[in-house]
N, C-alpha and C positions, 0 to 999 in steps of 0.2 A: 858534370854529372847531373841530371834531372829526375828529379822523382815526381813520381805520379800519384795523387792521393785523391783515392777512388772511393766514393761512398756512398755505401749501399743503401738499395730501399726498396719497397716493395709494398703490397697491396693490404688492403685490411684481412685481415684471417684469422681464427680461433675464436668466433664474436660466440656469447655464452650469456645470458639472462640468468639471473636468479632471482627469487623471487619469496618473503618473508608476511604476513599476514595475521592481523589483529580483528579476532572478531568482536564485534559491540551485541552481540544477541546472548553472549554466556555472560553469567552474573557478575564473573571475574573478568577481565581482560584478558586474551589468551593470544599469547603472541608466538607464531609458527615460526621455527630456525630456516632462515634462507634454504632454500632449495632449489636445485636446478632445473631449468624447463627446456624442454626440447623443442625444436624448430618449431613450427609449423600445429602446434598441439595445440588440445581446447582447455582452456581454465575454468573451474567452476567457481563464484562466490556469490556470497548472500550480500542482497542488501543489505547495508549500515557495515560493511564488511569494510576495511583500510588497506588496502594493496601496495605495496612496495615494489618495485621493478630495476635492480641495477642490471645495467647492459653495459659490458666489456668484449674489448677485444685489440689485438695485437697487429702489429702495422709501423713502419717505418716511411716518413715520419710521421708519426702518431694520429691516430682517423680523430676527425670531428665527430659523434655523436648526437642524434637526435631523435625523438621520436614522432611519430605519428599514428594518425588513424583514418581510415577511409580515402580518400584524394585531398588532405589536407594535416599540416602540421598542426601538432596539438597546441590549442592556446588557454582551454579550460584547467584539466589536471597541472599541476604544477609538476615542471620537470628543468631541471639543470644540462649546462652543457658537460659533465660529466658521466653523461648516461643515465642518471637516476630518473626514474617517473613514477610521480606519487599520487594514488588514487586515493583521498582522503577519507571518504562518505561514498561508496560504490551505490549508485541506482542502478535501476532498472535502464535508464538512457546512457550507461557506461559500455552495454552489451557491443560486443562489436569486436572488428580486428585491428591489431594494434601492432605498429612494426619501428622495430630498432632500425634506422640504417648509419652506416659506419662508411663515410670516405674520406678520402685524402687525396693529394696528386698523380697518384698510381691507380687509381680505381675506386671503388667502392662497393661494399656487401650488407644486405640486410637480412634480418631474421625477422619472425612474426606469431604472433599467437591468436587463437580469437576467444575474448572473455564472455564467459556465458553467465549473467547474475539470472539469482534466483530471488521469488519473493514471494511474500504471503499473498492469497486472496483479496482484493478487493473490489467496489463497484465497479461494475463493468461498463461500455458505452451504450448497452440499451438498456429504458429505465426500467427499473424492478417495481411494478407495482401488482396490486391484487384487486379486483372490479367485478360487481355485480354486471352480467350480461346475459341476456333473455331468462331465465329461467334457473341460470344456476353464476357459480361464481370461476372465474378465471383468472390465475395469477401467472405474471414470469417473475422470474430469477434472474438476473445476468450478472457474472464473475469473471476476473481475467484474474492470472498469477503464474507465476513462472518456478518451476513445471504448472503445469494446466491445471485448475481445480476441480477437484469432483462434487457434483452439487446433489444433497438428495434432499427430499421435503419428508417434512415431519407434520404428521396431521394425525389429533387424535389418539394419540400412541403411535399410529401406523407409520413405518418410513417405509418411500419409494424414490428411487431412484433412475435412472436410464429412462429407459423407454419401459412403462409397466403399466398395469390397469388393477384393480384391486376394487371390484364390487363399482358404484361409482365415480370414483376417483382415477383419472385418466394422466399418467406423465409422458411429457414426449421432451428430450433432449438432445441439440446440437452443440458443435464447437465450430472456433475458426482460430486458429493462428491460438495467441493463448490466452482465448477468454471460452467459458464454456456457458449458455444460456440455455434454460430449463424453462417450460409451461406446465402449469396444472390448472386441471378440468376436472370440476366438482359439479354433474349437471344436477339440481334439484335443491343446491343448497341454499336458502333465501334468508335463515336464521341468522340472527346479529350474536353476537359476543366470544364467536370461535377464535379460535388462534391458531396459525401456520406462522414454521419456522421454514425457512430455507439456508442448509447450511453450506458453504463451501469449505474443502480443504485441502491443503495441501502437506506436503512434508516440514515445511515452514511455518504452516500457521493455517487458523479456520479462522473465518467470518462469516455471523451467525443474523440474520434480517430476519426481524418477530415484525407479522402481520397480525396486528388484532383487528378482528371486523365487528364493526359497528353498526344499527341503523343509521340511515339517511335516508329518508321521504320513502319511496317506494321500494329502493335496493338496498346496498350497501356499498360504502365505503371501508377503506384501512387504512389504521395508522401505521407505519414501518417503526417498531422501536426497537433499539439495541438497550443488553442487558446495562451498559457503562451508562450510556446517555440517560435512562430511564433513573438510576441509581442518582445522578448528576440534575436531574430537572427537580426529585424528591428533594436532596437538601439541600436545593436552591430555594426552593417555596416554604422550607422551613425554617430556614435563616431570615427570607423577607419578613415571613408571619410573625417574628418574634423581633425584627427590627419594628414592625407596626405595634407590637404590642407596645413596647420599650416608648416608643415618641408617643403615644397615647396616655401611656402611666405618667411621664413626665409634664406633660403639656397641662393634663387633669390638675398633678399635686403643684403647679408652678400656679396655674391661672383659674380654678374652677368656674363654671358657668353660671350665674346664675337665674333665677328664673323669673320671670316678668310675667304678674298676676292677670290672667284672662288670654296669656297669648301661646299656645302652646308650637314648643319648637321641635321641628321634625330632623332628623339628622341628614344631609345632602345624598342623593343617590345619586352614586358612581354609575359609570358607565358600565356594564356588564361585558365580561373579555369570556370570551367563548375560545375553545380548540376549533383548526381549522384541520377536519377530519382527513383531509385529504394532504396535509403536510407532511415530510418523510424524516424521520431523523436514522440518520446511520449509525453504526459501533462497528470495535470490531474487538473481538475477543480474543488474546493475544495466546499464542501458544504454550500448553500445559509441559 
């Protein structure tokens, strides 16, 4: 008598992602209960967001798991052959689609999602400055952030935005992809010690570039400062001022000088260190 011992198998099937998430922008840690994600769906997370991805699915014998992204297996985010894929620190360069595939000797099946991050405002690829030219002053703007920023200028009290005109003061703004850049045309203004803000914002966050203008020779110049930087440069020069004080007081009461009849001594003069008005310092002012 002969027995025939028959064993079954069959292709990958039931493949099912979940999907659990820690955000780093809430004061607390706030860790999301897995949840299930559907094929083919878009994920939303913020930058500094932690992503977790386990990918299962059912198959005799048992599928290999892997994942990837775009025409290449993943070798940045760290991921195991158990399916798990871990996004630790989501950027902006994380955006993208991302695909579980599951095979074994019977076939093979894959699922997919494409992760959309989101992130505050910041400088954009063309430079933000603000310049005296013919007769009055001209400045741009330029912000990228995901979603888009909206940028409006504050001058005076007065804000404008878009495309608007208001007496003198002329705004003209475009976008591309997800930066948005802004000009302002103030014709007749030659006055030094104004200040323009330009601010961008998003649902994530604003960034705020303070233009104060200045004389130089005939026009004007600006310095770009941010409220953080600004606050940061104050008590740096007052910690120096007071380490100068300090080695002066000490050097005095250690060694005093003294004086030699008929010769009088001048104290050595320093080089004089000037601002270089046309310098830019960034901030960015983090969301309230």
């Amino acid at each position: 008598m002969c027995v025939c011992m028959c064993v079954y198998s069959d292709p990958p099937r039931n493949i099912e992602v979940n999907m659990s998430r820690a955000r780093k922008r809430d004061p607390e840690l706030f860790q999301d209960s897995p949840r299930r994600i559907a094929n083919g769906s878009q994920l939303v997370a913020e930058e500094d967001d932690s992503l977790q991805l386990l990918c299962t699915v059912d198959g005799n014998p048992p599928a290999n798991l892997s994942w990837g992204t775009g025409d290449r297996d993943l070798g940045g985010p760290r991921f195991s052959p158990n399916g798990l894929l871990e996004l630790l620190t989501v950027t902006s360069e994380h955006s993208g689609e991302y695909r579980c595939q599951a095979q074994n000797i019977e076939g093979s099946l894959q699922w997919s999602f494409h992760l959309y991050v989101q992130y505050r405002p910041r400088p954009g690829t063309v430079n933000s400055t603000c310049r005296q030219e013919g007769d009055g002053l001209h400045c741009t703007c330029s912000l990228r952030s995901q979603p888009r920023p909206q940028i409006q200028w504050q001058v005076e009290g007065e804000t404008l935005a878009g495309n608007r005109s208001s007496g003198a003061l002329q705004v003209i703004s475009w976008a591309h992809g997800d930066e948005a850049t802004s000009s302002l045309s103030w014709p007749g203004s030659q006055d030094g010690g104004r200040s323009i803000l330009c601010v961008g914002s998003n649902p994530i966050g604003v960034h705020t570039l303070h233009f104060i203008l200045s004389p130089s020779g005939t026009g004007a110049s600006s310095v770009m400062v941010g409220t953080a930087a600004l606050c940061g440069v104050v008590i740096t020069a007052s910690l120096f001022l007071l380490g100068l004080c300090l080695i002066r007081f000490w050097k005095h009461k250690k060694a005093p000088v003294k004086a030699v009849a008929g010769v009088e001594v001048q104290p050595a003069k320093g080089k004089e260190q000037t601002v270089d008005d046309a310098s830019l310092i960034y901030s960015n002012i983090p969301p309230r």
